[in-house]
C-alpha positions as CSV (number, residue, x, y, z in Angstrom):
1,X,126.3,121.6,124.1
2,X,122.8,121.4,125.6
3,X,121.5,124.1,127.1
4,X,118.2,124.9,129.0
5,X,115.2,127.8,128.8
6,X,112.4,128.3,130.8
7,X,109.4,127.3,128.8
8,X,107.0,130.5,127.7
9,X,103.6,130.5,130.1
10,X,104.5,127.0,131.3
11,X,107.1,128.4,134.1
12,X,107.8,125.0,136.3
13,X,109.4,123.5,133.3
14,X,112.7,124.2,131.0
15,X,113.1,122.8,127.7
16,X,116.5,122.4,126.2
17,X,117.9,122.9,122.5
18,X,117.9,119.5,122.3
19,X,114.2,118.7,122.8
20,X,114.3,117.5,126.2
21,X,111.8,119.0,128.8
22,X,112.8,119.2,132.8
23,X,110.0,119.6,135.7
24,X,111.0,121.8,138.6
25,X,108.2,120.0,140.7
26,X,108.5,116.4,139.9
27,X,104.9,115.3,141.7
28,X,104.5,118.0,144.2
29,X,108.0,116.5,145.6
30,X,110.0,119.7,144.5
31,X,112.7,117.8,143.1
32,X,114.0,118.1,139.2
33,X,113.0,116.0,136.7
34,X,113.6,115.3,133.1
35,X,110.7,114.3,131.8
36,X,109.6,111.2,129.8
37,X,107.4,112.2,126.7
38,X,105.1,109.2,124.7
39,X,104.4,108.8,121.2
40,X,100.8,109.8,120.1
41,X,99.1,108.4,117.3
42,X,100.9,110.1,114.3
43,X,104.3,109.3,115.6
44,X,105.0,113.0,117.6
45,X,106.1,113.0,121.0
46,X,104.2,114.3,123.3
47,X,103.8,115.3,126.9
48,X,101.4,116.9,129.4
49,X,102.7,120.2,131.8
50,X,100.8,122.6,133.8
51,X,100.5,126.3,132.4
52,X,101.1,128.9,134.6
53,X,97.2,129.8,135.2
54,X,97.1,126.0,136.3
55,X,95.1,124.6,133.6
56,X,96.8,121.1,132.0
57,X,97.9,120.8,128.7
58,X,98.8,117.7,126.5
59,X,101.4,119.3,123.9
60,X,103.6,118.4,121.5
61,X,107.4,118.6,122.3
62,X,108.3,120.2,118.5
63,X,106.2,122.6,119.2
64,X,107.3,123.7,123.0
65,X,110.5,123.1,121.6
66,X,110.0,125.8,118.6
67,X,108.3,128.1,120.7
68,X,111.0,128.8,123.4
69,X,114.0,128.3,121.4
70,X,112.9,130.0,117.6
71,X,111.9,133.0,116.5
72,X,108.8,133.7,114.6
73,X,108.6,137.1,113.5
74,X,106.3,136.2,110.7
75,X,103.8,134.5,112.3
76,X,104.0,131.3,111.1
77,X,101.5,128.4,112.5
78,X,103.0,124.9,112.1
79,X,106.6,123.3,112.6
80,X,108.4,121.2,110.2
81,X,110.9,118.7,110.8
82,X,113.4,119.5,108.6
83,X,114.6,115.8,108.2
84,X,111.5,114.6,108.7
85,X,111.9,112.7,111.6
86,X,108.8,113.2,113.4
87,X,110.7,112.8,116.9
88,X,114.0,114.8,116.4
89,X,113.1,117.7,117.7
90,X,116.5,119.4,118.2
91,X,116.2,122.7,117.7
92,X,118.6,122.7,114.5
93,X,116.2,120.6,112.9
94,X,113.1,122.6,113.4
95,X,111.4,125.4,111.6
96,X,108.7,127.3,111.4
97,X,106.2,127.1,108.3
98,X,103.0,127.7,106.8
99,X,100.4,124.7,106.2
100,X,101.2,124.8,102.8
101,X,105.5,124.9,102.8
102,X,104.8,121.7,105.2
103,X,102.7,119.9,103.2
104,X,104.6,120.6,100.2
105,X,107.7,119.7,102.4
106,X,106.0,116.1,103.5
107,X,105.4,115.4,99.8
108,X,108.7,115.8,99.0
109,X,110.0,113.7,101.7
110,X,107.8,110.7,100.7
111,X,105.8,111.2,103.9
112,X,102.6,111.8,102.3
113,X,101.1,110.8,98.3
114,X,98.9,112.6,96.7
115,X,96.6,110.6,94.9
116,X,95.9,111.6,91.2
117,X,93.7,110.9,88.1
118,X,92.1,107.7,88.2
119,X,93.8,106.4,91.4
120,X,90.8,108.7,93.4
121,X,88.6,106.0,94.2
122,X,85.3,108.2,92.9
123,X,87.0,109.2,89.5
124,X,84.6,108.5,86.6
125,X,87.2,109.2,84.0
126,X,90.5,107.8,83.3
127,X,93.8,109.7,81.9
128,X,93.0,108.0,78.6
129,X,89.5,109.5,78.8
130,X,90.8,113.0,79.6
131,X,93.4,113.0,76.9
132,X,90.1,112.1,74.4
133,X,88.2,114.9,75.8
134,X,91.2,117.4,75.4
135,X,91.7,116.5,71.8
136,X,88.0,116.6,70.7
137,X,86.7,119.7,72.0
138,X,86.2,122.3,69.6
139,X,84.0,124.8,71.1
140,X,81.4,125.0,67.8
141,X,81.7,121.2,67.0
142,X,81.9,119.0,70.2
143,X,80.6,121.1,72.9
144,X,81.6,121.1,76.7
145,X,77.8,119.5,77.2
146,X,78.3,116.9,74.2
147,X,81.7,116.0,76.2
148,X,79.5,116.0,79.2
149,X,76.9,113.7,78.3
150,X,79.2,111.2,76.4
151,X,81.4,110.5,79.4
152,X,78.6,111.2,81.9
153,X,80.1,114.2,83.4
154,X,79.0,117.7,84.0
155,X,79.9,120.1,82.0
156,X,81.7,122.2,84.3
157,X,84.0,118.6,84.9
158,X,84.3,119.0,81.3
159,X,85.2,122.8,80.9
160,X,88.4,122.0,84.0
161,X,89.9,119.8,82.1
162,X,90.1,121.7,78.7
163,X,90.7,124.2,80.4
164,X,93.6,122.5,82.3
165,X,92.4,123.3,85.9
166,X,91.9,119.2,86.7
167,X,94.2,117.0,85.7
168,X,97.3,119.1,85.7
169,X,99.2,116.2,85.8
170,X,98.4,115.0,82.2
């Protein structure tokens, strides 16, 4: 069932549970109005309403949505759509999250790759390369800067990857 709340700071509009936003001035005419939102460039909807000091806002419906319908008593900064459908924005399907928990989330979803290893575009070395590097170091023997200079690298590239902090993957 849908129901309706006034929006916080944004007090000539309602939003309802299931992501639908109603004007109580429709144009300076009075009249009620649901309001039609538009896509922006990432696939959000998005609208524009008047704050209650009078200055004009565009804003994002998941997040209007999220902040007059759910609670956020840890302070959390972005929303996630939890089937991540960019424009579902029913309440049931929001949450708050941390930057991190929705990137994590996107990646998971197929909504974002994270390029790895030789598929950066800058990489000098490939995962055949790293794998050479791993098994030859020996910290008397073949030094980090040996490493370094063979695969034209610095030596601190070097000491990540023996080290296992670059190229967790492999």
């Amino acid at each position: 069932m849908e129901k309706w709340k006034r929006i916080p700071n944004y007090s000539l509009y309602e939003c309802s549970n299931t992501g639908l936003i109603k004007t109580f001035n429709w144009k300076g005419s009075g009249q009620t109005r649901i309001m039609k939102p538009a896509y922006d460039g990432s696939g959000y909807l998005r609208t524009m309403l008047k704050r209650d000091d009078g200055v004009i806002h565009t804003v994002k419906l998941h997040r209007i949505v999220a902040k007059t319908w759910i609670e956020n008593p840890e302070n959390k900064s972005e929303i996630n759509h939890i089937n991540a459908v960019k424009d579902d924005n029913r309440v049931e399907n929001l949450e708050w999250c941390t930057r991190e928990e929705n990137l994590l989330h996107s990646i998971e979803n197929g909504l974002q790759y994270v390029l790895k290893g030789s598929e950066i575009g800058t990489s000098i070395l490939t995962e055949k390369d790293v794998l050479e590097i791993r098994a030859r170091f020996s910290p008397k023997k073949v030094t980090r800067k040996m490493l370094a200079e063979e695969y034209g690298v610095a030596p601190a590239t070097i000491k990540g990857i023996v080290l296992r902090r670059s190229w967790k993957h492999i």
